[in-house]
C-alpha positions as CSV (number, residue, x, y, z in Angstrom):
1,X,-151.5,-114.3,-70.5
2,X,-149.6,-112.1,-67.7
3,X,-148.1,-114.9,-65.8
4,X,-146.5,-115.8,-69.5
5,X,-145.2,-112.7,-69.8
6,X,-143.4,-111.8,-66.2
7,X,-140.8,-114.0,-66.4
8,X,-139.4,-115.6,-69.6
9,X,-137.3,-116.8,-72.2
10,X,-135.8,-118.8,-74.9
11,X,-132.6,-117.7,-76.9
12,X,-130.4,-120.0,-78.9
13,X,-126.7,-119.8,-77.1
14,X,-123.5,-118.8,-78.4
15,X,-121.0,-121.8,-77.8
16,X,-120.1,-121.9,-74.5
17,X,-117.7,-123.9,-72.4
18,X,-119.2,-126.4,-70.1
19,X,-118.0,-126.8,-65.5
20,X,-117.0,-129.8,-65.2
21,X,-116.2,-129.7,-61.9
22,X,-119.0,-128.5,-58.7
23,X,-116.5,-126.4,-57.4
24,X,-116.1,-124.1,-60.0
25,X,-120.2,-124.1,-60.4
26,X,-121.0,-123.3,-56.7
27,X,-117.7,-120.6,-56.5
28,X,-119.6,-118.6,-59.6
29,X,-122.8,-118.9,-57.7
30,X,-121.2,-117.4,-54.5
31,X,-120.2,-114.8,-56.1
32,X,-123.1,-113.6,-58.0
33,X,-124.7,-114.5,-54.4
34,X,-122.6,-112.2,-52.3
35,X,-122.8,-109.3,-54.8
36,X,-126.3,-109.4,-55.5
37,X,-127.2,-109.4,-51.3
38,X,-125.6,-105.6,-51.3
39,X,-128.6,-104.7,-53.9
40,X,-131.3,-103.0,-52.0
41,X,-132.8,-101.5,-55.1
42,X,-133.1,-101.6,-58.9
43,X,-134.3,-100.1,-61.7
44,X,-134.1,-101.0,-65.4
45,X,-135.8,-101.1,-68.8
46,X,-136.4,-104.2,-70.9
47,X,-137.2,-105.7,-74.0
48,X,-139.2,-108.8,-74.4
49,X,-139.4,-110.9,-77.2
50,X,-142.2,-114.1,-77.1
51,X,-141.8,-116.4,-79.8
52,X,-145.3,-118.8,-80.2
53,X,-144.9,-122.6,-81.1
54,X,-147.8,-121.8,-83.4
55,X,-147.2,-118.5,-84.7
56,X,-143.9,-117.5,-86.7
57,X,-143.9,-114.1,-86.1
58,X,-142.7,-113.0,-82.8
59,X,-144.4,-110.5,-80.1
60,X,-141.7,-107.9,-79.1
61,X,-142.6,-105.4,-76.2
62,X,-141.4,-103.2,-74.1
63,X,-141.3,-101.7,-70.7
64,X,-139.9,-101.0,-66.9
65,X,-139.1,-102.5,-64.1
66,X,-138.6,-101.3,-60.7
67,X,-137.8,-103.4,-57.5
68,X,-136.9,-102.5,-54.1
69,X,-136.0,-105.7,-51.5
70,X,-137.4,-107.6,-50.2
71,X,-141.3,-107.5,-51.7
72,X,-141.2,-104.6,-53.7
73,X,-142.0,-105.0,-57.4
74,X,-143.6,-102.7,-60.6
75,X,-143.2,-104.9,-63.9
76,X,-144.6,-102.3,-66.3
77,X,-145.5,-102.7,-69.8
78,X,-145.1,-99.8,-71.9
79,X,-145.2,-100.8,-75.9
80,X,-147.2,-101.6,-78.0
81,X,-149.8,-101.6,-74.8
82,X,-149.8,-100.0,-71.2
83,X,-150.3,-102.4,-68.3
84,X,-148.5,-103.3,-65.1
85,X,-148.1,-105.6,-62.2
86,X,-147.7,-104.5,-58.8
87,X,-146.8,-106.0,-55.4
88,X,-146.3,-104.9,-52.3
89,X,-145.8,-106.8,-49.4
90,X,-149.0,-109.1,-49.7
91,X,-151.3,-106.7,-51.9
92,X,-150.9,-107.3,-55.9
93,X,-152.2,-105.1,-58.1
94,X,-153.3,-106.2,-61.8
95,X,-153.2,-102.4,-63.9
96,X,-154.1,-102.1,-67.5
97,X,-155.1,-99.2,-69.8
98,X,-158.7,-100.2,-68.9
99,X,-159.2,-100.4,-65.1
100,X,-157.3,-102.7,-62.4
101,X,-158.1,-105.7,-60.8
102,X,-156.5,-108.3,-58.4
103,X,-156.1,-105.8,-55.7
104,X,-156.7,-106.5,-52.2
105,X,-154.4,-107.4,-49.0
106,X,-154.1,-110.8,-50.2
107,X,-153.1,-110.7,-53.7
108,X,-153.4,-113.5,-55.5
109,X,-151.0,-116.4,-54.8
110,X,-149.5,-117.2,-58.1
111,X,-148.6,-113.5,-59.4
112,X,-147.1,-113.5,-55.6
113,X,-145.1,-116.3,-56.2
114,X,-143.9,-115.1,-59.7
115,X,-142.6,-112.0,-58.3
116,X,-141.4,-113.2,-54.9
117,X,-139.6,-115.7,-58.2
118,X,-138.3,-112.2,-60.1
119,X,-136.7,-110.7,-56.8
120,X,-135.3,-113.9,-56.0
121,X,-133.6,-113.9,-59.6
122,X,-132.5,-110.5,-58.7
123,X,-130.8,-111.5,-55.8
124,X,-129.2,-114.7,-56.7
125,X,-131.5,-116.5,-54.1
126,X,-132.7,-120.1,-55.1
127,X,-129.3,-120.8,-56.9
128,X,-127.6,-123.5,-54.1
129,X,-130.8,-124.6,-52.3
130,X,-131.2,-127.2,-54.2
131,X,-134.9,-127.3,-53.7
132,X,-136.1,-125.5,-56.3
133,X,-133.4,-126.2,-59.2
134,X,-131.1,-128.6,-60.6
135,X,-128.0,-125.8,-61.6
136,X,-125.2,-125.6,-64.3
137,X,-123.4,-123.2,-65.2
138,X,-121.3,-122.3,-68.0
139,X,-119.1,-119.3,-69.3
140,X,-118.1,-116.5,-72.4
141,X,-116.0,-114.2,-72.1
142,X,-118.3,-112.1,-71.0
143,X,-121.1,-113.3,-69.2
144,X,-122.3,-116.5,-66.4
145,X,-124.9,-118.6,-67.9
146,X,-126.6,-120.5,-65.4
147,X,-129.1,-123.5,-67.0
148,X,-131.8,-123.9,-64.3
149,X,-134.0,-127.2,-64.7
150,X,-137.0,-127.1,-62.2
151,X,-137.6,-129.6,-59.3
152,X,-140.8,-128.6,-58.2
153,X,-143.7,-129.6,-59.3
154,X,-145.4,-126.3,-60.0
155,X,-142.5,-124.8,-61.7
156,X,-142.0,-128.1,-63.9
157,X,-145.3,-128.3,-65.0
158,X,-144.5,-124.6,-66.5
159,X,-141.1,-125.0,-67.5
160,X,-138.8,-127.2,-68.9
161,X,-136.0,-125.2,-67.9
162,X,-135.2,-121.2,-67.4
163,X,-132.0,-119.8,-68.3
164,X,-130.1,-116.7,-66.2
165,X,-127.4,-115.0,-68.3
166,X,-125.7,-113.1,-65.7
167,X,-123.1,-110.0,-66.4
168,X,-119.2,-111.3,-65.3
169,X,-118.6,-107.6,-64.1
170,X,-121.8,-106.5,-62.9
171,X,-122.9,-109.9,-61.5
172,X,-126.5,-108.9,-62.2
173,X,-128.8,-110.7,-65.0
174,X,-128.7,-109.2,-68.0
175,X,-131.9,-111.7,-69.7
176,X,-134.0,-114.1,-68.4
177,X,-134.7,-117.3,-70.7
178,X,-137.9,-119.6,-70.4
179,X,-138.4,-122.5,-72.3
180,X,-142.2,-123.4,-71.7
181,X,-144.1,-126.9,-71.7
182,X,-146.1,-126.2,-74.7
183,X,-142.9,-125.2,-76.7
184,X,-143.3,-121.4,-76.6
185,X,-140.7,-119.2,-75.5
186,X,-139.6,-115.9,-74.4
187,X,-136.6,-113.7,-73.7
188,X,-136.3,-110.7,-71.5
189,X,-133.1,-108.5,-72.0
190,X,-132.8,-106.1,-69.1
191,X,-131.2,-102.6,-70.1
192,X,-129.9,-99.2,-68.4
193,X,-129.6,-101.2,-65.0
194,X,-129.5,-99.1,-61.8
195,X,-128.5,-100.5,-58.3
196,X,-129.5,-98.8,-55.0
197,X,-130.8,-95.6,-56.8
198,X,-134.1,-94.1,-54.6
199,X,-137.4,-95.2,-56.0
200,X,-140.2,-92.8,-55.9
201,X,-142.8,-95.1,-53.2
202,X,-145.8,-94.1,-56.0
203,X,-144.1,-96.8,-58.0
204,X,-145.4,-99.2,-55.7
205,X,-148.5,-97.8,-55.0
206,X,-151.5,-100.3,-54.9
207,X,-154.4,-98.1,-55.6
């Protein structure tokens, strides 16, 4: 199901130090905040492994994904199948080996949502609203791991809670956890990142 698939993931985490203390939570979050409002662009592969509460063998796949702020987005699948979602602006775009669907100038509200959700991730946006999610964070050596447990209603009946490992150098996400409702999870690891490159406007074509 695509809107599985978007956005995603469960991994289990390497021991991490717990913030005590909101201060040091919010300080992190500023930070990944104001670096990630100087991104007007990105591009980047992935890797996406789903993991079914049913099923023991896991679903790895593969693809591209290009975004340009603020309502740009290409989420491409390229292995072991060819499909892709597209937004721009208010059109969405559903593409598959097959044919397309889902096009037309007003989209279809939930894949607009998920995306509006991915760029949002990408930015850093939703991390101090406190609308949207209850936050911690924690720390490695290397990287920001922010827990994110759903207040809304829509997103909780989804998710029990998503998980943003965030680069301490780059201050991008480097995967994207999801820990589901029925138990099934995914992970997205994000790969060959590229800030504020140009973006050929095809990408985004809705056709």
């Amino acid at each position: 199901m695509m809107k599985s698939y978007i956005i995603a993931v469960f991994v289990c985490l390497l021991p991490l130090q717990a913030f005590s203390q909101t201060e040091d939570r919010d300080g992190i979050i500023r930070q990944i905040n104001e670096y990630s409002a100087g991104i007007r662009s990105l591009e980047c592969g992935f890797v996406q492994t789903r993991s079914l509460k049913i099923l023991d063998d896991k679903m790895v796949s593969e693809g591209k994904m290009y975004c340009q702020q603020p309502d740009k987005l290409r989420w491409e699948y390229t292995s072991p199948y060819s499909s892709a979602f597209i937004l721009n602006g208010n059109a969405v775009l559903l593409k598959n080996a097959d044919g397309t669907s889902g096009t037309g100038a007003g989209g279809n509200r939930m894949y607009r949502e998920m995306a509006g959700f991915i760029l949002d991730c990408i930015s850093g946006s939703y991390l101090l609203d406190g609308k949207s999610f209850d936050v911690s964070v924690s720390e490695s050596p290397d990287e920001w791991v922010l827990t994110m447990l759903p207040l809304k209603n829509g997103m909780k009946q989804m998710w029990t809670q998503l998980v943003l490992h965030f680069d301490r150098i780059g201050k991008t996400v480097s995967m994207i956890e999801m820990y589901e409702q029925t138990g099934d999870m995914t992970v997205i690891s994000f790969r060959n990142v590229r800030l504020n490159g140009d973006i050929d406007p095809a990408v985004f074509n809705i056709e």
